[in-house]
C-alpha positions as CSV (number, residue, x, y, z in Angstrom):
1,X,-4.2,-11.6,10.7
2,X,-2.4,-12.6,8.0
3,X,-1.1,-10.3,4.8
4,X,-3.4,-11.9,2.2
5,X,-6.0,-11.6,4.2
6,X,-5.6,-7.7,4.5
7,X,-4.6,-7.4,0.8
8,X,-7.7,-8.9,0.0
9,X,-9.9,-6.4,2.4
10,X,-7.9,-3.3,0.9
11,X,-8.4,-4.6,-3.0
12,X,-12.3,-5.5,-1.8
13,X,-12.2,-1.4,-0.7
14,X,-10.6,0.1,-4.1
15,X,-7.1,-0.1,-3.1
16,X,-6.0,-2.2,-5.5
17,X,-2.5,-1.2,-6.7
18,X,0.3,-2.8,-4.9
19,X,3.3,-0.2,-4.0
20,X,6.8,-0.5,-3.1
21,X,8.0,1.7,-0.5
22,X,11.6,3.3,-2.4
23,X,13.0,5.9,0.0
24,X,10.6,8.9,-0.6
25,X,8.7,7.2,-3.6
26,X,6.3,4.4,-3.9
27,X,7.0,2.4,-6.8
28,X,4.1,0.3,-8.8
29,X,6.2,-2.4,-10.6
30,X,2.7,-3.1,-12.8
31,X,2.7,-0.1,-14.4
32,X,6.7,1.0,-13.6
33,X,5.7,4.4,-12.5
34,X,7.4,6.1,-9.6
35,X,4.7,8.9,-7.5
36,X,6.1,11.1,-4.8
37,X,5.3,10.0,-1.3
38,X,4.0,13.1,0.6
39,X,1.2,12.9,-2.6
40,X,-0.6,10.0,-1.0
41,X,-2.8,10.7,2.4
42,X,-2.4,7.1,5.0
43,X,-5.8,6.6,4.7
44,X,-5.4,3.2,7.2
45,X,-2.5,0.8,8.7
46,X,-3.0,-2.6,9.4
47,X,-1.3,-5.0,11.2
48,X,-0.2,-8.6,10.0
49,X,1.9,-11.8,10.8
50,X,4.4,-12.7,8.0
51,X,6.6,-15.8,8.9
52,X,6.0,-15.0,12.9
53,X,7.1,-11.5,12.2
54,X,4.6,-8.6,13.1
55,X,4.8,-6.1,10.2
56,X,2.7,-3.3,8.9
57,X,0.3,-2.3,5.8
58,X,-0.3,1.2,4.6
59,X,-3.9,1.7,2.5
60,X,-2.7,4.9,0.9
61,X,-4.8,7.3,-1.9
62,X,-3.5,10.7,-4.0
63,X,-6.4,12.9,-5.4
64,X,-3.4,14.2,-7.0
65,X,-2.6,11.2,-9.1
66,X,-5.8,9.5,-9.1
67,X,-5.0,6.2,-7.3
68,X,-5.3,4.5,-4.4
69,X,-3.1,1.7,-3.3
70,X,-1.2,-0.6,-0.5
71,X,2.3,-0.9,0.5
72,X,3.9,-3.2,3.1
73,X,6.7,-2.4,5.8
């Protein structure tokens, strides 16, 4: 499967804010905020194929913060 496919599925599901995994943090370059990574329950991880390499995506949410989200790795 490929990532825009599985982007598309998570944003279809209400995970719609794109993170960047930073060390403990995931970083949303949209709205520049930073959230602490042990806020956010793995709520599923997804396989895909980016140029012939098998990588991984995190569908992530925080009651705490109020948002649920995707990052790649």
């Amino acid at each position: 499967m490929e990532k825009e496919s599985v982007v598309e599925r998570l944003i279809e599901a209400g995970y719609t804010t794109n993170f960047t995994l930073d060390k403990d943090c995931l970083y949303c370059s949209n709205t520049c905020n930073t959230y602490m990574l042990t806020s956010f329950d793995v709520d599923q991880e997804t396989g895909f194929t980016e140029d012939g390499v098998i990588k991984k995506i995190r569908a992530v949410s925080s009651q705490e913060y109020g948002v649920k989200g995707y990052y790649s790795f």
